[in-house]
N, C-alpha and C positions, 0 to 999 in steps of 0.2 A: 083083693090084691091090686088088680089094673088100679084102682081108685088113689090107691096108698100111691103107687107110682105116677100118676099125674103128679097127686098132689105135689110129691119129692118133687118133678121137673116145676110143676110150676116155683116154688121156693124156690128150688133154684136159679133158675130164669131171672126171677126179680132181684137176686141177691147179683149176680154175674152184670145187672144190667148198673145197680147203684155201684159195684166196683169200679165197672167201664165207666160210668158221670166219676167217681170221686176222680181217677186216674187222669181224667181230662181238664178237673178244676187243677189238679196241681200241678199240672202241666203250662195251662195257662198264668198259674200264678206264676210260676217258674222261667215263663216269657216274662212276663213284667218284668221282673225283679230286675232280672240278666238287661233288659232295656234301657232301666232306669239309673242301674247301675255302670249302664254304657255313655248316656247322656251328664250322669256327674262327673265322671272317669275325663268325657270328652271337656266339660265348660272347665274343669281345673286345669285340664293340658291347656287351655286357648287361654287361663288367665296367668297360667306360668310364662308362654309366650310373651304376653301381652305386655308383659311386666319385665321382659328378657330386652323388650326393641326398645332401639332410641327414640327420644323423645321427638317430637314435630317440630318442624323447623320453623322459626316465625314466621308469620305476613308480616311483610310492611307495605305500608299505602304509599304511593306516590302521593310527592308535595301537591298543595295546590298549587295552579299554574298564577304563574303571578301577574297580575293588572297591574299595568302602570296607573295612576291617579290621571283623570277626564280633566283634559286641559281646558280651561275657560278662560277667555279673553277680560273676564270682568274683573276691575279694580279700578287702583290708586296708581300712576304712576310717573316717574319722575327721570330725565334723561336729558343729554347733549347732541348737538347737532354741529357738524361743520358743512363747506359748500363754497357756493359762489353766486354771485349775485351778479345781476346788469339793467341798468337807471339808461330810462332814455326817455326823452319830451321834447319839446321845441318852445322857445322862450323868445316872446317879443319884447319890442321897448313903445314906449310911448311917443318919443322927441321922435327919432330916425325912422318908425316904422320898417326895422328890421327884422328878420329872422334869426335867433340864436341858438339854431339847433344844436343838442345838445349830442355826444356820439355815445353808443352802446357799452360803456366800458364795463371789462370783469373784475370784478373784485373780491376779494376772501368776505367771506360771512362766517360767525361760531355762534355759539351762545347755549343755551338750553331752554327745555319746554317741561310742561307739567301738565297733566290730565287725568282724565277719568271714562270708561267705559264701561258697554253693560250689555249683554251678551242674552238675545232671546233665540233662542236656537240656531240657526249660519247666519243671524243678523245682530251688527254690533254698532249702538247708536253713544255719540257722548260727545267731548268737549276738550279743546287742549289753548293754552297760551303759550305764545313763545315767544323768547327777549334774544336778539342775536345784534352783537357788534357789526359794522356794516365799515369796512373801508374803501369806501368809494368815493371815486374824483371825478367827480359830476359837472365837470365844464364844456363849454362852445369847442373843444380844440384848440385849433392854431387860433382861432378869433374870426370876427366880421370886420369886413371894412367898411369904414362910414366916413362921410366930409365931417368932421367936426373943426367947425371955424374956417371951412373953406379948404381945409386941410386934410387927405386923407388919413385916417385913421384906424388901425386895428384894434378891434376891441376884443376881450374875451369875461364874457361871464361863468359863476360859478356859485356853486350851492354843495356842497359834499355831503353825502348822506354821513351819519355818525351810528344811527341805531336805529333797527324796525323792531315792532311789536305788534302782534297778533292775536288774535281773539276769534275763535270758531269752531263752528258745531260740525263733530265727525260721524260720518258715518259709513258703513263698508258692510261687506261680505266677508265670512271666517271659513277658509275649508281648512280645516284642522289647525295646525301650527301656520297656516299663513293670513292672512286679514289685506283683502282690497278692499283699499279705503278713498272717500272724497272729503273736501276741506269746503266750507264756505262761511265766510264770515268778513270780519274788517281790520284792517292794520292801521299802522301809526308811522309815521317816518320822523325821526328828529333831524335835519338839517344841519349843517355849519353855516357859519355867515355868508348871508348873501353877497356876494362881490365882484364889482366889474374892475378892468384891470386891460389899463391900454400896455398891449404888446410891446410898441414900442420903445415908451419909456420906462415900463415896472411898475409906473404909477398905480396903487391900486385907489377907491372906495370900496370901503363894507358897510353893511349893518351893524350893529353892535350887541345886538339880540339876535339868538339861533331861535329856529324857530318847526314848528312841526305841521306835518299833513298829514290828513287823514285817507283813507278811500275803503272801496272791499278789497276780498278776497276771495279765489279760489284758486283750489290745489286737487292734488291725486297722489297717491303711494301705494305702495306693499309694504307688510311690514310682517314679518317672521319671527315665529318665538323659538330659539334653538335650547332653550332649557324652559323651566315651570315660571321664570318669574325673569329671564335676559330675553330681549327683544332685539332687533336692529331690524332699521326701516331706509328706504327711499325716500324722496320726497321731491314734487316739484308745486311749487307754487306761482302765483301772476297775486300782483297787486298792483293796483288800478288808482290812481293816485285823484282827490280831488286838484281842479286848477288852484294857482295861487298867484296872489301878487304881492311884489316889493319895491317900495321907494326908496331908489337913492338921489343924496344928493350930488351932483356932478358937477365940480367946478366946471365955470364958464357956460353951464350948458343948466342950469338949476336943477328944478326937480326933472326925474326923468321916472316912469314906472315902469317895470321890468314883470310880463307875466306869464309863468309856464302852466304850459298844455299838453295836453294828451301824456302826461306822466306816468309811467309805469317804473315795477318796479317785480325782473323776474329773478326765483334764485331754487338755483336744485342742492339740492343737501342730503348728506347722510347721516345716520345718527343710532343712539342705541337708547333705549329704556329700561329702568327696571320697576315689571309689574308688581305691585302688592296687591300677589291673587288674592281675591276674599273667598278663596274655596267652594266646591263642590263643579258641578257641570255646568253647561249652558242651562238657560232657563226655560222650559219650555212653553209654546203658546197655550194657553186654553180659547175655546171656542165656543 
């Protein structure tokens, strides 16, 4: 009997222990489920949501900041000048061995110029011609007085400038929209007829041929660009006149030659250009 009675506990025992494991697996399965069932439950509420909110609002990118175009002094360009001028020399004669200083007079100058530049990073080297009307009254003054025929006599000479032109190599410094610049080269002067002309009576002699001088040049400006392709500049120049001489004939008195010296010739002007930029920047050096 005791033996039978194990036996019974033991069965038993084993049977009480796989109820307690089976009760435990479906309990854990029973988590899961409830879990998984919690995690589907939760992603459909978040996609109801999701789909409930307004939509996002754009970006928008700021513009780009805008570059103005790299101003470059290099081109073609072509412009007018006006101003004033002043001739002055000292002009002898042959016969009298007089003095016929001539005085500083000012005069209107216009005309216009044409050139070209060329831009290697702040240094701008190049070349311009200028043609300007010139009205100036290039005479001794009141006159000299000289005995002619024992008699004294006021004489006055004269030459009047008509037109200069110019020819020279530029070159300057550029900080940005502005350009210091120097001029050298040589000009041209075309004269009116040479003529002496006693005071007292009106009598004049002339030549009958105008005639022309040559000498250097140099000058200085600034010159500003206030848009991509208008300029306006300053300008002064010196031109430096070769000597010359002229034969008149002078009743009573024959030939007589007439020669000016130390002849200059200054004029300050303003004026404006228009550049035909050839595009892009300054040019930079290599090395």
């Amino acid at each position: 009997m005791p033996s039978q009675r194990k036996q019974l506990e033991h069965i038993w025992g084993v049977e009480s222990a796989l109820g307690k494991k089976g009760e435990d697996l479906d309990m854990n399965n029973l988590l899961r489920a409830t879990a998984i069932t919690s995690l589907l439950l939760l992603g459909t509420s978040l996609a109801a949501n999701a789909a409930d909110l307004p939509p996002a609002p754009p970006v928008y990118k700021a513009p780009p900041a805008y570059a103005p175009p790299q101003f470059s002094w290099t081109g073609f360009y072509i412009g007018g000048n006006v101003g004033g001028g002043w001739n002055q020399g000292n002009v002898t004669d042959s016969v009298f061995g007089v003095n016929f200083s001539n005085h500083s007079n000012a005069a209107f100058l216009g005309g216009g110029q044409v050139g070209v530049n060329y831009q290697i990073n702040s240094f701008v080297i190049g070349a311009e011609a200028d043609f300007d009307w010139f009205a100036n009254n290039n005479n001794s003054g009141n006159g000299t007085t000289v005995l002619f025929g024992g008699v004294p006599t006021t004489l006055r000479v004269s030459a009047n400038d008509r037109w200069i032109t110019t020819l020279a190599a530029r070159f300057g410094y550029a900080w940005d929209h502005a350009l210091f610049y120097g001029k050298a080269g040589g000009g041209w002067v075309g004269a009116g007829n040479f003529a002496v002309t006693n005071v007292g009576t009106g009598a004049s002699v002339a030549l009958s041929n105008s005639n022309t001088n040559t000498g250097w040049l140099l000058g200085a400006g600034i010159e500003y660009a206030f848009t991509q392709n208008w300029t306006a500049k300053l300008e002064y120049d010196f031109l430096g006149l070769n000597n010359a001489s002229y034969t008149v004939v002078v009743p009573g008195v024959g030939a007589d030659t007439f020669s000016t010296r130390n002849r200059d010739v200054q004029m300050l002007t303003v004026g404006v250009n228009y550049l035909f930029n050839w595009g892009g920047g300054p040019v930079a050096a290599r090395y």
